[in-house]
C-alpha positions as CSV (number, residue, x, y, z in Angstrom):
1,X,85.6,-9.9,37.0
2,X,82.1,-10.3,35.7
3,X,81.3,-13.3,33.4
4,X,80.0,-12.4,29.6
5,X,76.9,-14.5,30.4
6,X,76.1,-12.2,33.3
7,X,76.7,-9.2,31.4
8,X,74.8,-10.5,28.0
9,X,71.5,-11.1,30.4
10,X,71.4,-8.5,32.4
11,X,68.5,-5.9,32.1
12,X,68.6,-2.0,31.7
13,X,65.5,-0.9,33.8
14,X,66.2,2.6,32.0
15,X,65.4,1.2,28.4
16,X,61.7,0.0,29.6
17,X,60.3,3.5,29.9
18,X,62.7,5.6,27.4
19,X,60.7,2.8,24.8
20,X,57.1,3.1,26.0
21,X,57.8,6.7,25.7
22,X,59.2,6.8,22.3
23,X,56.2,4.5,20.9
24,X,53.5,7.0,22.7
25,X,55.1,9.6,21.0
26,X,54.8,8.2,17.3
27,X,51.2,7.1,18.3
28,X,50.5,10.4,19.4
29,X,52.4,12.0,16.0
30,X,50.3,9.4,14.0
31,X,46.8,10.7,15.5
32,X,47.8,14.5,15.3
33,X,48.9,13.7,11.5
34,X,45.5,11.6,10.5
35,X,43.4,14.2,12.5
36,X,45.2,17.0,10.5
37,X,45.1,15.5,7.0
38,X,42.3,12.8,6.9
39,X,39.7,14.5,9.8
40,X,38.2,16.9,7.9
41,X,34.6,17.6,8.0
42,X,32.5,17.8,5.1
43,X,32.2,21.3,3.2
44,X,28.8,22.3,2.4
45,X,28.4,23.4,-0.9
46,X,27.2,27.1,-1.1
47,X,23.8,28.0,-2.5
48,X,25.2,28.7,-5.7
49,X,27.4,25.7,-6.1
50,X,28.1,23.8,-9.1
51,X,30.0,20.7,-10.4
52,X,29.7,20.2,-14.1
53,X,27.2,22.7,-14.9
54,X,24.8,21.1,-12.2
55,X,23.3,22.7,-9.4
56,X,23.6,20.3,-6.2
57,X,21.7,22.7,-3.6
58,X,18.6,22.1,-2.0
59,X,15.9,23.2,-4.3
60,X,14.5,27.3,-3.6
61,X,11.1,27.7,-2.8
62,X,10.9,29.0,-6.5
63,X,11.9,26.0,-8.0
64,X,9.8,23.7,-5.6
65,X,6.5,26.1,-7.1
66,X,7.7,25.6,-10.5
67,X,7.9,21.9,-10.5
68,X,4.6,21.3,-8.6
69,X,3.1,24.1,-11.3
70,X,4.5,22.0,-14.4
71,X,3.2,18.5,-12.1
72,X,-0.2,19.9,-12.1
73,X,-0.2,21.1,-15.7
74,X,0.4,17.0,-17.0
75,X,-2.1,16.2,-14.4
76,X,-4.6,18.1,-16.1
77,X,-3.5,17.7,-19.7
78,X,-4.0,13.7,-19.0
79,X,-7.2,14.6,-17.2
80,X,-8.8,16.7,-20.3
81,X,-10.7,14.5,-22.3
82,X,-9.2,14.2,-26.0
83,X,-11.3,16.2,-28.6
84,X,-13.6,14.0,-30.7
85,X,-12.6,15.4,-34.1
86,X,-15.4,14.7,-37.1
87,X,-12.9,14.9,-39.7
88,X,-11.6,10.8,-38.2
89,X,-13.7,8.1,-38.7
90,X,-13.3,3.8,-38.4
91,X,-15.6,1.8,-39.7
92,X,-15.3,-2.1,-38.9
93,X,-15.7,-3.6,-42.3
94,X,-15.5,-7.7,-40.8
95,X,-14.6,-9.1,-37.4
96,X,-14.5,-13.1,-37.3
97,X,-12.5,-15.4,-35.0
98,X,-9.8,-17.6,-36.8
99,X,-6.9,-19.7,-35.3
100,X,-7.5,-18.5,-31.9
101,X,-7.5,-14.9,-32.9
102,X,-10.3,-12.4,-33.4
103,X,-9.3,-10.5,-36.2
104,X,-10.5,-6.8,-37.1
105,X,-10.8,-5.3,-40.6
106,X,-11.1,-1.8,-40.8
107,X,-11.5,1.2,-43.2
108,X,-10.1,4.9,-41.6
109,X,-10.8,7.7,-42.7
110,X,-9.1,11.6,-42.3
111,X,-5.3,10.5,-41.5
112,X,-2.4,8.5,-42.4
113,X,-1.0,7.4,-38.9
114,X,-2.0,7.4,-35.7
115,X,-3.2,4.7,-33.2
116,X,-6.6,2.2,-33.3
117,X,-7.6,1.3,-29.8
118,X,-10.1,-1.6,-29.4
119,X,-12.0,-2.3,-26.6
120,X,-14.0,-5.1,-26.4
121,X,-16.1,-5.7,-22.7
122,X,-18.3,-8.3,-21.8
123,X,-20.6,-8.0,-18.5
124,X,-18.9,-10.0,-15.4
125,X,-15.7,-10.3,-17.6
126,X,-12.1,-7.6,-17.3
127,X,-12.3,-5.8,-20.2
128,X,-9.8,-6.5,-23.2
129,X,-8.2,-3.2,-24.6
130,X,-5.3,-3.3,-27.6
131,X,-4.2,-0.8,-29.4
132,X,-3.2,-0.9,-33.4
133,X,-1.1,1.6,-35.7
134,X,-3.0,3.1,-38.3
135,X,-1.5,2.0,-41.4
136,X,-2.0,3.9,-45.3
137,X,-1.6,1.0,-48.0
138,X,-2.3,1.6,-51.5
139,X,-5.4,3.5,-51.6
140,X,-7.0,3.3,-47.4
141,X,-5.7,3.4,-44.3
142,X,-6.9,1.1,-41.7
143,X,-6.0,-0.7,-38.2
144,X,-2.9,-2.8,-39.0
145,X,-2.7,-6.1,-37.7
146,X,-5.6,-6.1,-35.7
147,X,-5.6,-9.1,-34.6
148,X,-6.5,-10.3,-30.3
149,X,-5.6,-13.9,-29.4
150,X,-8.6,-15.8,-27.8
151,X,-7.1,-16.2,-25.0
152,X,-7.0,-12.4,-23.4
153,X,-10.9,-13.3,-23.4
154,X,-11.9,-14.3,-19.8
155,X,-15.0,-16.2,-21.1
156,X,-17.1,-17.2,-24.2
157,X,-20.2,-15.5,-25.5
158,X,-21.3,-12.1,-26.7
159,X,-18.6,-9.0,-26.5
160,X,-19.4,-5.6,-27.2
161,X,-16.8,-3.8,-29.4
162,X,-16.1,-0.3,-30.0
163,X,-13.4,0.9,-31.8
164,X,-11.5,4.6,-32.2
165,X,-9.1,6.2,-34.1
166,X,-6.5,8.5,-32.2
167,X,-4.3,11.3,-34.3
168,X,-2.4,13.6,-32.0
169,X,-4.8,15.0,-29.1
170,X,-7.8,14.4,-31.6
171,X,-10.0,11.2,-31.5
172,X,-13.2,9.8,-33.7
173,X,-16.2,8.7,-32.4
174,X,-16.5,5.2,-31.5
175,X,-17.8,2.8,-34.0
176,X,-19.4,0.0,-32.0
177,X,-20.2,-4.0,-32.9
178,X,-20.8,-7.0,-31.2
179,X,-18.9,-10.0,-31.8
180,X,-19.0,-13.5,-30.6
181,X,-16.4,-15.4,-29.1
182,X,-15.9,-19.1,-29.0
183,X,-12.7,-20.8,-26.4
């Protein structure tokens, strides 16, 4: 008769491959059932395809003319130069430098609102351009809070000033002064 230790320790060369079998066979399940569920290639959206009211399809050659026609058309517009309108007018009624500003005072004529742009250039220097609302208070308008800090100046000395009001796509001439600036 056989001892229990013999029989506890003795090996079954049939198990071996019935086991490397049975785990092939859920490896090979496992691929076949990611490959059939999770493999999928991507879709392409038809031509006419939408998600949320948007259209995600390459652009037609209609649309591509349409947006290069519409690109040229603000080109242009900001190439035009704006109208100089008689009807606006700035006069410069004092320009001084005081605790490192340079301060404007102005009278405009012919609107309410709008935008003052001053630009002040000296020879050798990068030229100095702000721009101010146009403000209506009591009985005038003029350039509110016109006022430049001394130091956006690159130097002391002369600078040549001229001044314009802007309303829509409609500009005044350009008043012109000189003023001096100290640093």
């Amino acid at each position: 008769m056989k001892s229990l230790h013999t029989i506890k320790h003795r090996k079954n060369p049939a198990v071996l491959p019935i086991a490397a079998t049975a785990l092939a066979g859920l490896i090979i399940a496992g691929v076949g059932v990611w490959y059939f569920f999770f493999n999928k290639p991507a879709t392409p959206l038809p031509a006419s395809a939408t998600a949320n009211g948007i259209n995600y399809a390459p652009p037609t050659e209609e649309e591509k003319q349409a947006t290069n026609d519409k690109k040229d058309e603000i080109i242009k517009q900001q190439e035009e130069p704006t109208a100089t309108d008689t009807s606006l007018s700035v006069s410069i009624s004092r320009s001084f430098q005081e605790a490192g500003t340079v301060q404007l005072r102005t009278v405009v004529t012919g609107t309410a609102d709008g935008d003052c742009i001053a630009t002040f250039t000296k020879t050798g220097q990068p030229t100095v351009t702000k721009t101010f609302a146009v403000g209506f208070e009591a009985t005038s308008a003029s350039c509110q809070a016109a006022s430049v800090p001394v130091s956006e100046f690159g130097a002391s000395g002369s600078w040549n000033l001229s001044l314009v009001v802007k309303k829509d796509n409609k500009q005044s001439a350009a008043t012109t002064a000189g003023i001096d600036i100290t640093k």
